[in-house]
C-alpha positions as CSV (number, residue, x, y, z in Angstrom):
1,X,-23.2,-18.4,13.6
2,X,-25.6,-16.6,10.9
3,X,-23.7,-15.9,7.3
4,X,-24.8,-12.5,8.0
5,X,-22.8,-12.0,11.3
6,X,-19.6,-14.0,9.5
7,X,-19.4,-11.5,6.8
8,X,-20.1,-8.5,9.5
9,X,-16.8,-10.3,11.7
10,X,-15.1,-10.8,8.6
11,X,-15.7,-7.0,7.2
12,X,-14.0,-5.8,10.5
13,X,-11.2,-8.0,10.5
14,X,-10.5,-6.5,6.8
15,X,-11.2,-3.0,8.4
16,X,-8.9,-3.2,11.2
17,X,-6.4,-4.8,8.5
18,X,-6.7,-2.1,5.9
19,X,-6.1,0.2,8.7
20,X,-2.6,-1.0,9.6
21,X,-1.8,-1.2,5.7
22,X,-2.6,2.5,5.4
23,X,-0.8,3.9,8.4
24,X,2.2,1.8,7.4
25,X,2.7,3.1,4.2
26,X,1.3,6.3,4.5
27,X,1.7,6.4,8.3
28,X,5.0,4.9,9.8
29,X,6.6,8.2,9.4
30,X,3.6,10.0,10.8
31,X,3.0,7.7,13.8
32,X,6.7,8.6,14.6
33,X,5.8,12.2,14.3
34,X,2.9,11.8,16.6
35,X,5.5,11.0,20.0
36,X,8.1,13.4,18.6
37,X,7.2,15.3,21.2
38,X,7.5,12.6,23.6
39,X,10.6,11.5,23.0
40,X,12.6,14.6,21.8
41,X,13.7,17.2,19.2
42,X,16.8,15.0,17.9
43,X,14.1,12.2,16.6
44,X,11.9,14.7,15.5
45,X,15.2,16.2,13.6
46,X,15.7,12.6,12.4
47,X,12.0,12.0,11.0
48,X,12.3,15.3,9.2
49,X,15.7,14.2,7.8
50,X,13.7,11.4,6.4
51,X,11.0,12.4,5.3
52,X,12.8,14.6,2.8
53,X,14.7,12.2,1.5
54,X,12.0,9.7,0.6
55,X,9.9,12.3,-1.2
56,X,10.1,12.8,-4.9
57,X,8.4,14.3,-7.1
58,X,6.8,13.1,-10.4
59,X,5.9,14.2,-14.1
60,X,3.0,13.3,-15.1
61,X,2.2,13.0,-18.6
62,X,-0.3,16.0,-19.5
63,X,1.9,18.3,-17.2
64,X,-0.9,19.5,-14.7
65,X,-1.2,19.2,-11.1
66,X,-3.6,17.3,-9.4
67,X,-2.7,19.3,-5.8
68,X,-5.6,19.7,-3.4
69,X,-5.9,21.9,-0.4
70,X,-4.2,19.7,3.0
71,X,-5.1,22.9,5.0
72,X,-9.0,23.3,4.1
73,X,-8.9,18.8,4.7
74,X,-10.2,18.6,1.6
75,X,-10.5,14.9,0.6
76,X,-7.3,13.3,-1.6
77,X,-6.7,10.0,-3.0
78,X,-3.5,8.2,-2.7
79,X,-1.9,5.2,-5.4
80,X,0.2,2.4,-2.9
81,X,2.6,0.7,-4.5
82,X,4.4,-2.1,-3.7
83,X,7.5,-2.7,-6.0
84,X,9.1,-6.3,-6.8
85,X,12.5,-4.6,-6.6
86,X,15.5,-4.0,-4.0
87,X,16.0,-7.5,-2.9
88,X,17.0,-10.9,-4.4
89,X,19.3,-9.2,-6.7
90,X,16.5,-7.2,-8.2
91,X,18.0,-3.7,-9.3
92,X,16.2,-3.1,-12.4
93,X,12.9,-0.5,-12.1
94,X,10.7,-3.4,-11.1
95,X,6.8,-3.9,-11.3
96,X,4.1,-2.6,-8.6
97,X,2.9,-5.9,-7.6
98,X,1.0,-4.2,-4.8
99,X,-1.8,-1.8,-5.8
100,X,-4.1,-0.2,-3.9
101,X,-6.3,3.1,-4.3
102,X,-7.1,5.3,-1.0
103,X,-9.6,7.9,-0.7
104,X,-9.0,9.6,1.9
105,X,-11.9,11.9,3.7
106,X,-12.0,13.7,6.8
107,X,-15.6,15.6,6.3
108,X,-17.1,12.2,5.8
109,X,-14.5,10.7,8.8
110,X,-13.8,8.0,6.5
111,X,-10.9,6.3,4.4
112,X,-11.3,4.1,1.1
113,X,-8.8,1.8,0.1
114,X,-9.6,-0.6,-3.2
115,X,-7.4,-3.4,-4.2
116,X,-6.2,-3.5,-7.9
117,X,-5.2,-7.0,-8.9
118,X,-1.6,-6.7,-10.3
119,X,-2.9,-8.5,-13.6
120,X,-5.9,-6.2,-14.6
121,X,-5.9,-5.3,-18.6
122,X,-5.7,-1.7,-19.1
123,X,-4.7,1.1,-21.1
124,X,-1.0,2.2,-20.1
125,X,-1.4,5.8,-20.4
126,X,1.6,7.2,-22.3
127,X,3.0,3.8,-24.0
128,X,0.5,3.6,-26.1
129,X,-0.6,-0.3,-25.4
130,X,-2.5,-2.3,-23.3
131,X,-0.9,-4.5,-20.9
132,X,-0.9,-5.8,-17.3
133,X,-1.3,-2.7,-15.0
134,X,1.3,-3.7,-12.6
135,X,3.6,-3.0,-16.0
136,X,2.9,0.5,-16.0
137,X,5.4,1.1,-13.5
138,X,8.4,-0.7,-15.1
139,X,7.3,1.1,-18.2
140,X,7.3,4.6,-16.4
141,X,7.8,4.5,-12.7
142,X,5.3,6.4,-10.2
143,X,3.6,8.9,-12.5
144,X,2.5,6.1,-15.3
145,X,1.3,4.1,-12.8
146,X,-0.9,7.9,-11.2
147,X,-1.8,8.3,-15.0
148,X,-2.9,4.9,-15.5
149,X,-4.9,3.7,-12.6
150,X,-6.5,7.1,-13.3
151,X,-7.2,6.7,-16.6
152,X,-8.7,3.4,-15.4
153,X,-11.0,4.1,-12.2
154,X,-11.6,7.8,-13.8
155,X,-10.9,10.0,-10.5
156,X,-7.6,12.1,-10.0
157,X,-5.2,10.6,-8.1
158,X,-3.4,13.4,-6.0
159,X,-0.5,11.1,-4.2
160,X,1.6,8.7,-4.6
161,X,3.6,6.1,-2.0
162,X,6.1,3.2,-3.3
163,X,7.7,0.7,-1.0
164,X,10.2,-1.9,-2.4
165,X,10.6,-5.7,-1.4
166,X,14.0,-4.6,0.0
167,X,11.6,-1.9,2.1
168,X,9.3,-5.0,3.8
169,X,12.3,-7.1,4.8
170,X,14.4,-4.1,6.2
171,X,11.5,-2.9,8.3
172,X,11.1,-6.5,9.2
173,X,14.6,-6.7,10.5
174,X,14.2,-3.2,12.2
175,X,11.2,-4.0,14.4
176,X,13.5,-7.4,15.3
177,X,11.1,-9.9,13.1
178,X,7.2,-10.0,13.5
179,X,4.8,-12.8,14.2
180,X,2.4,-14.0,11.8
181,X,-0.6,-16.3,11.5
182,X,-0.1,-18.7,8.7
183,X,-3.5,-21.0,7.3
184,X,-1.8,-23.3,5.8
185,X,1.8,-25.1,5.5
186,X,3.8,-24.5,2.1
187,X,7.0,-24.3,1.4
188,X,9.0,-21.9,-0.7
189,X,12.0,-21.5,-2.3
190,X,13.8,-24.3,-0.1
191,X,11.8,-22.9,3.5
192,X,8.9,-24.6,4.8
193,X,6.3,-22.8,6.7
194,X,4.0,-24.4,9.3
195,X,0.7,-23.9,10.0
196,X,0.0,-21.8,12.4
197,X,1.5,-18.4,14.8
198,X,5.3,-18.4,13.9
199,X,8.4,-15.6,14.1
200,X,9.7,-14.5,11.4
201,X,12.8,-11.7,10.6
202,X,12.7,-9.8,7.2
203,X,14.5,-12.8,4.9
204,X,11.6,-15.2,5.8
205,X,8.8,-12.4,5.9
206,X,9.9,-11.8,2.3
207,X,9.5,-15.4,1.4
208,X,6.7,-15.3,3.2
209,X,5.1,-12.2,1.2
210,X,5.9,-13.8,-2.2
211,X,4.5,-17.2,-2.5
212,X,1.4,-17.4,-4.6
213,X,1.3,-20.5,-7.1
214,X,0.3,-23.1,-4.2
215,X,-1.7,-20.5,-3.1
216,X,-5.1,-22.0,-3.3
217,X,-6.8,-18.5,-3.7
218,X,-3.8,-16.9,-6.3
219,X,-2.6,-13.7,-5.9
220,X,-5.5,-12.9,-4.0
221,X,-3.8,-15.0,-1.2
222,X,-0.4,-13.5,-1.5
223,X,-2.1,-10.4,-1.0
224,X,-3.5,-11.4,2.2
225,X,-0.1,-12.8,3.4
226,X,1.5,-9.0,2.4
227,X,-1.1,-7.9,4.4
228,X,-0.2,-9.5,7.6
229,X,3.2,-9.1,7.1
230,X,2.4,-4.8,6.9
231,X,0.1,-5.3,10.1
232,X,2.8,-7.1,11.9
233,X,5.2,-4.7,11.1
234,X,2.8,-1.9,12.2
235,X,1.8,-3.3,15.6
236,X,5.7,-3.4,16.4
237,X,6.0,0.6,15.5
238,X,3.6,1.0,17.8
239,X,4.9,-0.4,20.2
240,X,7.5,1.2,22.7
241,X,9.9,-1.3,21.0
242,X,9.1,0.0,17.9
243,X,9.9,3.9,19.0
244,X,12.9,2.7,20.5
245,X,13.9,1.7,16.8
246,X,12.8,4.4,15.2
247,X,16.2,5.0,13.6
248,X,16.8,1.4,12.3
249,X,13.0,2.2,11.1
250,X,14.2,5.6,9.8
251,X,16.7,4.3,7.9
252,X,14.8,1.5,6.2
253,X,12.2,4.2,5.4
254,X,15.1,6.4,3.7
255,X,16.2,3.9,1.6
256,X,13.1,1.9,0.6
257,X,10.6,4.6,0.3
258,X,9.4,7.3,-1.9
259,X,6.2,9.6,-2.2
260,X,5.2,13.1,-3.7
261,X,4.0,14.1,-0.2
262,X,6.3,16.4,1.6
263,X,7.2,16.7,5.3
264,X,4.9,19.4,5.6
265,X,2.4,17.7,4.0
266,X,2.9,14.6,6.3
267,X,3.0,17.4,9.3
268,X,-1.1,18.7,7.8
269,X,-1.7,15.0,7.8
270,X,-1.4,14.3,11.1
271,X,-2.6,17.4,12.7
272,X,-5.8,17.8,10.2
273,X,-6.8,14.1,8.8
274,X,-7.5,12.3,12.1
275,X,-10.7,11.9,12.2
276,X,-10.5,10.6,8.4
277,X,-9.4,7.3,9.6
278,X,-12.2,7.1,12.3
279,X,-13.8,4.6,9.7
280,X,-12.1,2.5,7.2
281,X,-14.0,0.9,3.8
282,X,-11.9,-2.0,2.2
283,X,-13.1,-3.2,-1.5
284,X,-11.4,-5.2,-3.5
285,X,-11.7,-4.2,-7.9
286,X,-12.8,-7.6,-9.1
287,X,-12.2,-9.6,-12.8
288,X,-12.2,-12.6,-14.6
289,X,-8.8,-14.5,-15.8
290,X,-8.5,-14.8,-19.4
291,X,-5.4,-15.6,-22.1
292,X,-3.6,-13.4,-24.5
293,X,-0.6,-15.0,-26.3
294,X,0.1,-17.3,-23.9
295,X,-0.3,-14.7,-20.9
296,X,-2.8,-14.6,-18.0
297,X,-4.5,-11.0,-17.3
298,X,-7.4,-10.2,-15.3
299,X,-10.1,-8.5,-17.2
300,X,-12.6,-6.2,-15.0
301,X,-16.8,-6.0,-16.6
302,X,-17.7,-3.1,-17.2
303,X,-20.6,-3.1,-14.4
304,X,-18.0,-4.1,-12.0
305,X,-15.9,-1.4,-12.8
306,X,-18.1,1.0,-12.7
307,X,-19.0,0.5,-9.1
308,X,-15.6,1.1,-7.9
309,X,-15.4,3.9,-9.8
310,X,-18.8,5.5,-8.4
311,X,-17.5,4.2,-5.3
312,X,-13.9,6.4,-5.4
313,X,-15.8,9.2,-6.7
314,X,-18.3,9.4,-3.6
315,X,-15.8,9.7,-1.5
316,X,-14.0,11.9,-3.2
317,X,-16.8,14.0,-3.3
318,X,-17.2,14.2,-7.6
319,X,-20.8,12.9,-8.1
């Protein structure tokens, strides 16, 4: 096979993936909403009941909005978070270990999701340092990390979505464990994986998720695994399995996530953004490891980072 036609098969693979990642975090509430019909007007009582308890507003440091107009479909961007709190003991505010940008376009029928890595030097808008940018959110929870990653990719960010470890293995457990396709055999914290298709229920998928120091590719590999572990949770949701769940999934929802978006907001979504995930774009923000005091960051060149940025900004319809 041509290197040209492995990089087109591997560019769909990571399009089909960033799809799942993006309708799981923004979507498992809204692919529930889709068969509420279907199914009845208790679950779509239920989804409603949930959706207002996961979403919370934020501050944001200068005070303004960054609110665009759902009804006219004009195109938003979205910060995904992934929090290393809410399981192993973890109660503490936590660090977004999982970072992704998503533009989100439905005159262009297209969503952008870029990949931050969780160690890129930045400027942590409001504490007045630089630092890891995964830090942001232990220093100030959702709306430093919005401030931040805007500061850094220079686009507004409108949204915001959070999921916690204690999120991943509950929807795990919900969806009655997931199958993944593991590259290579490791073992972790006393649990040895095999190579290979396996089961696994939300203990071992958080395992799973969290390895990265026999990783040979880093966090970068952990990344993928978190990946697959969002897809396989995905595919079970839509599943009828997966609706006939939908309040163990509701409830691990309620607990484990939080966003700005509000049920009717979600409702617009669904109805009016459709044809914005006809095409999905995958990047990943790229940099070069360097030391500080004894500590490992990521720091991004300038070129590089102005690509993304021009990137976001295309879609987002600002240049």
């Amino acid at each position: 096979m041509s290197e040209k036609k492995k990089r087109k098969r591997k560019g769909v693979k990571r399009t089909s993936t960033a799809k799942k990642v993006l309708f799981t975090l923004l979507g498992i509430l809204l692919t529930i909403l889709v068969v509420v019909g279907v199914v009845g007007a208790k679950m779509y009582s239920d989804v409603k009941r949930t959706a207002d308890g996961t979403h919370e507003k934020v501050e944001r440091q200068d005070g303004n909005s960054r609110t665009v107009s759902l009804e006219d479909k004009e195109p938003f961007s979205v910060l995904l978070l992934g929090v290393d709190t809410g399981a192993l003991g973890r109660n503490e505010q936590g660090r977004s270990d999982t970072m992704m940008v998503a533009t989100v376009n439905p005159a262009d029928n297209q969503t952008t999701i870029v990949s931050l890595p969780r160690d890129t030097y930045a400027e942590i808008v409001g504490h007045n340092t630089e630092d890891k940018i995964n830090h942001a959110y232990a220093f100030g929870g959702a709306a430093m990390s919005m401030d931040t990653v805007e500061k850094l990719m220079d686009i507004p960010i409108n949204h915001y979505i959070t999921i916690n470890m204690q999120g991943i293995e509950s929807l795990v457990d919900a969806v009655d464990g997931i199958e993944v396709n593991n590259p290579f055999e490791f073992t972790y914290e006393g649990t040895t994986f095999p190579e290979g298709r396996q089961q696994l229920d939300g203990d071992l998928a958080l395992k799973y998720s969290r390895m990265r120091y026999d990783d040979p590719n880093g966090d970068y590999g952990r990344q993928e695994r978190q990946r697959q572990i969002i897809t396989g949770v995905a595919k079970k949701i839509m599943t009828l399995d997966g609706v006939t769940s939908y309040q163990q999934i509701l409830t691990a929802m309620g607990e484990n996530v939080k966003t700005d978006l509000t049920f009717g907001e979600m409702r617009t979504l669904a109805s009016k953004y459709r044809s914005a995930f006809d095409t999905f774009k995958t990047d990943q923000l790229k940099g070069e490891g360097f030391m500080q005091n004894e500590v490992s960051y990521q720091r991004v060149a300038p070129e590089e980072l102005t690509r993304v940025q021009n990137e976001l900004k295309q879609q987002l319809h600002l240049n």
